[in-house]
C-alpha positions in Angstrom: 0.0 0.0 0.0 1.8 3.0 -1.1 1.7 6.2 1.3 -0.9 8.0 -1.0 -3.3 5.3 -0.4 -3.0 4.9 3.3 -3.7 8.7 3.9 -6.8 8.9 1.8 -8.1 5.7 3.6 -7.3 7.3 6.7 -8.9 10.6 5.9 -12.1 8.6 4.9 -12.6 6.3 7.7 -11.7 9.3 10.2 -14.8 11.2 8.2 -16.8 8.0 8.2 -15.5 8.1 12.5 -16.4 11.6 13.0 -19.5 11.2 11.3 -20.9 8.1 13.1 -19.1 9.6 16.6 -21.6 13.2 16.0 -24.3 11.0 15.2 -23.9 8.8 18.3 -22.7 11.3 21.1 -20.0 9.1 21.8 -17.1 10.7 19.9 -14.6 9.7 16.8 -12.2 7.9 18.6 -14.4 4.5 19.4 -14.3 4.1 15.2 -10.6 5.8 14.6 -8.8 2.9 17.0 -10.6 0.0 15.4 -9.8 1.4 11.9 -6.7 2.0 12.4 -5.9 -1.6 14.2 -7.7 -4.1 12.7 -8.3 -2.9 9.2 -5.1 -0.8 8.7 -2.9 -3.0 10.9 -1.5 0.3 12.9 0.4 0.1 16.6 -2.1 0.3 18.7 -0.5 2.9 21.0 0.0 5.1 17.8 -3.8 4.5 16.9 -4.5 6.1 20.3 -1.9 9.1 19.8 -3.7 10.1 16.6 -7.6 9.2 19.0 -6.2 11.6 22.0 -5.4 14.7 18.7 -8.8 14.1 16.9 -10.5 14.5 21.1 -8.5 17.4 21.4 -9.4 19.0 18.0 -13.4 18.4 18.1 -13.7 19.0 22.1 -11.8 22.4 21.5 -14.4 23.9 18.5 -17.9 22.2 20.3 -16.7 23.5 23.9 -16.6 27.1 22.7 -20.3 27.5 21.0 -21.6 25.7 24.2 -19.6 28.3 26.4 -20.8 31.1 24.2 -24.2 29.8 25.1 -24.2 29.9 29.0 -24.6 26.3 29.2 -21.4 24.9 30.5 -20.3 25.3 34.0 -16.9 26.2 33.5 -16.4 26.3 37.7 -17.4 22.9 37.9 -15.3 21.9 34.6 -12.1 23.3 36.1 -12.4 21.5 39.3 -13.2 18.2 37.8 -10.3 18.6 35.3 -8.0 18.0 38.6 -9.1 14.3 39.0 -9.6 13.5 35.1 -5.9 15.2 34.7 -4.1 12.7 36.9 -6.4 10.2 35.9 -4.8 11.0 31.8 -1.7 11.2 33.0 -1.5 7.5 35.5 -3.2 6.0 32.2 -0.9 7.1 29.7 1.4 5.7 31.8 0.2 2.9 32.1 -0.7 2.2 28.8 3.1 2.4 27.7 3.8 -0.9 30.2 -0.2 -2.6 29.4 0.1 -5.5 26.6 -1.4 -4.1 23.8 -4.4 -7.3 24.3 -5.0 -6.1 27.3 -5.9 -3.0 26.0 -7.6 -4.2 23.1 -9.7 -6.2 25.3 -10.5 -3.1 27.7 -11.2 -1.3 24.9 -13.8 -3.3 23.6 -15.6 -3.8 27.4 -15.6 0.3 27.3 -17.3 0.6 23.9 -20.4 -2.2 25.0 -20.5 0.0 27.9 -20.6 3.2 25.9 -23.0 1.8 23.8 -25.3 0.7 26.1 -25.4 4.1 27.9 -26.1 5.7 24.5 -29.4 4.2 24.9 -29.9 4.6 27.9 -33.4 7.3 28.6 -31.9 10.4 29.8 -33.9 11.7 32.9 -33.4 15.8 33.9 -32.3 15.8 37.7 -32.3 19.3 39.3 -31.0 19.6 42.5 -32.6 23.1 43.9 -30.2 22.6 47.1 -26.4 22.3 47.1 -24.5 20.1 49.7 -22.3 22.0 52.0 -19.2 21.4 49.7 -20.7 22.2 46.8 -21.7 25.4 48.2 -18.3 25.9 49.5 -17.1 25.6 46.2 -19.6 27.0 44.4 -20.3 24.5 42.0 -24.0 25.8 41.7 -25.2 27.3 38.7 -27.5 28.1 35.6 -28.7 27.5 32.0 -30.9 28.9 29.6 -33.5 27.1 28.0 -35.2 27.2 24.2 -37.7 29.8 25.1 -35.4 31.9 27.1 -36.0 31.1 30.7 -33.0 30.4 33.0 -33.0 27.2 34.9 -31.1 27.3 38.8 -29.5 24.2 39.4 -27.6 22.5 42.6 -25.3 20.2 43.0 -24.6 17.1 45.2 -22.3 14.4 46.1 -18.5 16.4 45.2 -16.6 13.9 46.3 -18.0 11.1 44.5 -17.9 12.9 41.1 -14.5 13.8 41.7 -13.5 10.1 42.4 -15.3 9.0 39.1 -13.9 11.7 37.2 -10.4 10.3 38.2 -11.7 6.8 36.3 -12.7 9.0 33.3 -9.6 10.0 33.1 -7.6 7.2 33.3 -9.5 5.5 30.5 -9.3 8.6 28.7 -5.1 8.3 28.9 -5.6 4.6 28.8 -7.8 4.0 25.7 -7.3 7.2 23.7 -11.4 7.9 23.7 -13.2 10.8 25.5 -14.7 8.9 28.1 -18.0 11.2 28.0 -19.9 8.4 29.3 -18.0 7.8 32.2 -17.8 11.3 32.6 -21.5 12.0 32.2 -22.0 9.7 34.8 -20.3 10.9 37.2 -22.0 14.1 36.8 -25.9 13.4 35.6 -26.1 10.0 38.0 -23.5 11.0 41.1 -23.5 14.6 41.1 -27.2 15.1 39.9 -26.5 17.8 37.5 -29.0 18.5 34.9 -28.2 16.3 31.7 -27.9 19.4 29.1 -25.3 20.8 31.5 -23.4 17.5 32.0 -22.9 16.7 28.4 -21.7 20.3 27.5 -19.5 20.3 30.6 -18.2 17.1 29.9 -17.4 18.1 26.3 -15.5 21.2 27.5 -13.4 18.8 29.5 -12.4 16.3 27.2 -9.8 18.5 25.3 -8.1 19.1 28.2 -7.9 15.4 29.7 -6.9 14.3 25.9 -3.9 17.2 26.0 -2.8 16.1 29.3 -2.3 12.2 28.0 -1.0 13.2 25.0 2.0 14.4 26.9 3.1 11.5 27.4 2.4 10.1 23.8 4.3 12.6 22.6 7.4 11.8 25.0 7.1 8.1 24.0 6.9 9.0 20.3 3.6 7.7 19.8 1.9 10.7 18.4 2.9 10.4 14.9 2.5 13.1 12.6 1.5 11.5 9.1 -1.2 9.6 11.0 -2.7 12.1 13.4 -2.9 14.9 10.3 -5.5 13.2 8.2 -7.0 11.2 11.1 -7.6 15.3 12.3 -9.1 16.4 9.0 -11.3 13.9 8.7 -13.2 13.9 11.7 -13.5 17.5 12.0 -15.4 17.7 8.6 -17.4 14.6 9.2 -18.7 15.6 12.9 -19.9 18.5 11.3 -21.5 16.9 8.7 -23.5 14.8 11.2 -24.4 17.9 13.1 -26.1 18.9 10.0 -27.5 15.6 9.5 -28.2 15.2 13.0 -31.1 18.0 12.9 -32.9 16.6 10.3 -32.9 12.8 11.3 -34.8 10.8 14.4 -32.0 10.7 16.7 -33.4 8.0 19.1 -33.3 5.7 15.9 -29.7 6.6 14.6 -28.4 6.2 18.1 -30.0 2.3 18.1 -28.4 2.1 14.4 -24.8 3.2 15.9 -25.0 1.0 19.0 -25.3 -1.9 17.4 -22.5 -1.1 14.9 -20.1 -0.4 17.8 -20.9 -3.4 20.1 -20.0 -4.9 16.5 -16.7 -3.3 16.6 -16.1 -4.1 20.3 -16.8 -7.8 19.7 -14.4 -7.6 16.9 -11.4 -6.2 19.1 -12.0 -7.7 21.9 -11.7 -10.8 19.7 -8.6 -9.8 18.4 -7.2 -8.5 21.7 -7.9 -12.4 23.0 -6.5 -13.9 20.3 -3.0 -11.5 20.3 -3.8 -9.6 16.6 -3.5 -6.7 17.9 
């Protein structure tokens, strides 16, 4: 396969990634990794090098427009980047020493799971009392709605959150993925944080968790320029060509579509990680 080819394959299967990933709600990076393992026979570690750039690209130009809006709470963001930041960093590490079957294997347990949350009915929690550490940190906040009205919201259970973030992160550094599932958990089901403010929160985090592995990629020469480039291009053009497509399409439907292609491609590398072909 000459270097030509490889890049345009790339470029398309990181459009087809970004495209799926807008559709879903669960990001680029659960297709880029299998593409670039299985079907283009890349390092594994490299494949999540180029993963942790295309997180850090998308999170960066989504986070703004929902900042812009008022919905992110960029208090809360900051202070859960502490635990998802060491989390990054102690599963980048880790990932250097982890057989790559093992990782494989994890990976493929963490898409099921992100899948299966996908689907998962989304219920609105607001909290109209903070606990006493929340106050103390002010982690309360706001968010307008459609027809202009502004919501007050609490929040509970800090610590908690802040322990499940630290997981987040780790399989964040670990896996090369955003981890917005684990990290919408920790904040829609722990924290009880309304669900439009979780998701937007979450997305304003995941650049900076994926910058803070990436560190370490970089150091062990796993970020690799000629693969991250294209795998970059195409997933910012095809999440914003499922954003388009996104309005005009049942959602609930496509999401039921997309899980079922992804518990595919978790099958398929956990059944490579198990068999040592990856």
């Amino acid at each position: 396969m000459t270097v030509l080819t490889f890049t345009l394959i790339m470029i398309l299967g990181a459009f087809l990634a970004g495209f799926i990933g807008s559709l879903s709600g669960l990001g680029g990076g659960i297709i880029i990794i299998p593409l670039l393992t299985v079907i283009l026979g890349v390092d594994i570690h490299y494949a999540i090098g180029a993963a942790l750039v295309s997180v850090i690209a998308t999170s960066s130009g989504s986070a703004a427009a929902y900042v812009k809006e008022g919905i992110t709470n960029m208090r809360l963001g900051i202070f859960l980047e502490i635990a998802t930041t060491i989390g990054a960093v102690g599963g980048a590490l880790l990932s250097a020493i982890a057989p790559t079957s093992f990782i494989a294997v994890l990976f493929g347990l963490t898409l099921i799971f992100s899948a299966i949350n996908s689907l998962r009915k989304k219920e609105e929690h607001i909290v109209l009392e903070s606990s006493p550490l929340a106050k103390k940190l002010k982690l309360d906040g706001t968010y307008p709605t459609h027809d202009g009205e502004v919501v007050s919201y609490g929040t509970k259970n800090v610590i908690g959150g802040f322990s499940m973030m630290g997981l987040a992160g780790m399989m964040s550094g670990l896996l090369g993925i955003g981890s917005g599932a684990f990290k919408v958990i920790a904040m829609d089901n722990i924290m009880r944080i309304p669900f439009k403010v979780s998701t937007t929160t979450s997305n304003f985090m995941m650049g900076v968790t994926a910058m803070a592995s990436s560190v370490i990629y970089i150091q062990k020469g796993y970020i690799e320029p000629g693969i991250c480039m294209p795998v970059v291009i195409g997933v910012l053009f095809g999440a914003m060509a499922g954003a388009k497509v996104l309005v005009r399409t049942n959602p609930k439907k496509l999401r039921i579509f997309f899980a079922c292609l992804i518990f595919v491609l978790a099958i398929n590398m956990i059944y490579n990680g198990l068999n040592g072909k990856i």
